[in-house]
C-alpha positions as CSV (number, residue, x, y, z in Angstrom):
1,X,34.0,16.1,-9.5
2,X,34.9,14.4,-12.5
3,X,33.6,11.0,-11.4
4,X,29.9,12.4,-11.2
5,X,30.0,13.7,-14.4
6,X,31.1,10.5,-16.4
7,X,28.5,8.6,-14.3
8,X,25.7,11.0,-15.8
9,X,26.7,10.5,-19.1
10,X,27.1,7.0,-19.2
11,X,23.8,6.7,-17.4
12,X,22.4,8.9,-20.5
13,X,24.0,6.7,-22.9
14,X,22.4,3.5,-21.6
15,X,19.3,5.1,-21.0
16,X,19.1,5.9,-25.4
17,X,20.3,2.4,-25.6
18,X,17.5,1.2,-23.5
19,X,14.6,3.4,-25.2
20,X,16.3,1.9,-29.2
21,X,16.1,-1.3,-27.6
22,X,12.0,-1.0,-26.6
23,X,11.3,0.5,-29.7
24,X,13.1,-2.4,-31.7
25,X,11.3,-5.2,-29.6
26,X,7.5,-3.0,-29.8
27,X,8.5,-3.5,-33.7
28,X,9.4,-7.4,-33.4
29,X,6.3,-7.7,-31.2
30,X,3.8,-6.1,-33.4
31,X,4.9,-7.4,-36.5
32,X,4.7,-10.8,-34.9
33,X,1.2,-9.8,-33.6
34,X,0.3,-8.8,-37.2
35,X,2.1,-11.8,-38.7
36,X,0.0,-14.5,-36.6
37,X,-3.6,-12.3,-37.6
38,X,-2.6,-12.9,-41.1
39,X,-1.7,-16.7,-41.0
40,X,-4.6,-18.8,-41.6
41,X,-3.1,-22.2,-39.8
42,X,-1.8,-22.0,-36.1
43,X,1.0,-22.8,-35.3
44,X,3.0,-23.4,-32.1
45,X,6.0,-21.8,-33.0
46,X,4.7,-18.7,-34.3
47,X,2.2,-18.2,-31.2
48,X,5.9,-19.0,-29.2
49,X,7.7,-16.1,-30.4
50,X,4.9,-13.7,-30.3
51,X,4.4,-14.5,-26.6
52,X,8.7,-14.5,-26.4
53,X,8.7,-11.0,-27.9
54,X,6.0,-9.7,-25.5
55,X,7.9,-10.8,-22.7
56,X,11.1,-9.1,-24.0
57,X,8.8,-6.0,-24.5
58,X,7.4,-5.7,-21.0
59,X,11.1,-6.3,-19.5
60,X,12.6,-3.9,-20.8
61,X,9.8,-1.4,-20.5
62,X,9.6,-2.4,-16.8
63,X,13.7,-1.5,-16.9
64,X,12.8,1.7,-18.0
65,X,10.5,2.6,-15.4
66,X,12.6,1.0,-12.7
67,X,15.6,3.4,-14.3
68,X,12.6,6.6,-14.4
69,X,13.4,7.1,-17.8
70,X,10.7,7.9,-20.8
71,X,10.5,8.1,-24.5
72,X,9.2,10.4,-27.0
């Protein structure tokens, strides 16, 4: 009976970890977002990790769905 329980909270504890982690990279996405709007020149790099921090974004919101967990 034990073994259930830890399983359940450990899954909780990931699952917090998970929803910290997609708020952090909506952050790092939209301040990239916001950052390349604001920069008058183009350039590569900058439109590189903007693209790089929507990708981590979806993942780990796909993550969360796969693990049918949701956030505030």
């Amino acid at each position: 009976m034990g073994l259930f329980r830890k399983k359940s909270k450990l899954k909780k504890g990931y699952d917090e970890k998970l929803l910290m982690l997609i708020e952090h990279q909506k952050e790092a996405w939209e301040q990239s977002k916001l950052l390349e709007e604001i920069i008058v020149e183009e350039h590569p790099k900058q439109k590189a990790d903007r693209k790089l921090a929507q990708a981590k974004y979806f993942y780990l919101f796909k993550e969360a769905r796969v693990r049918n967990i949701s956030g505030k």
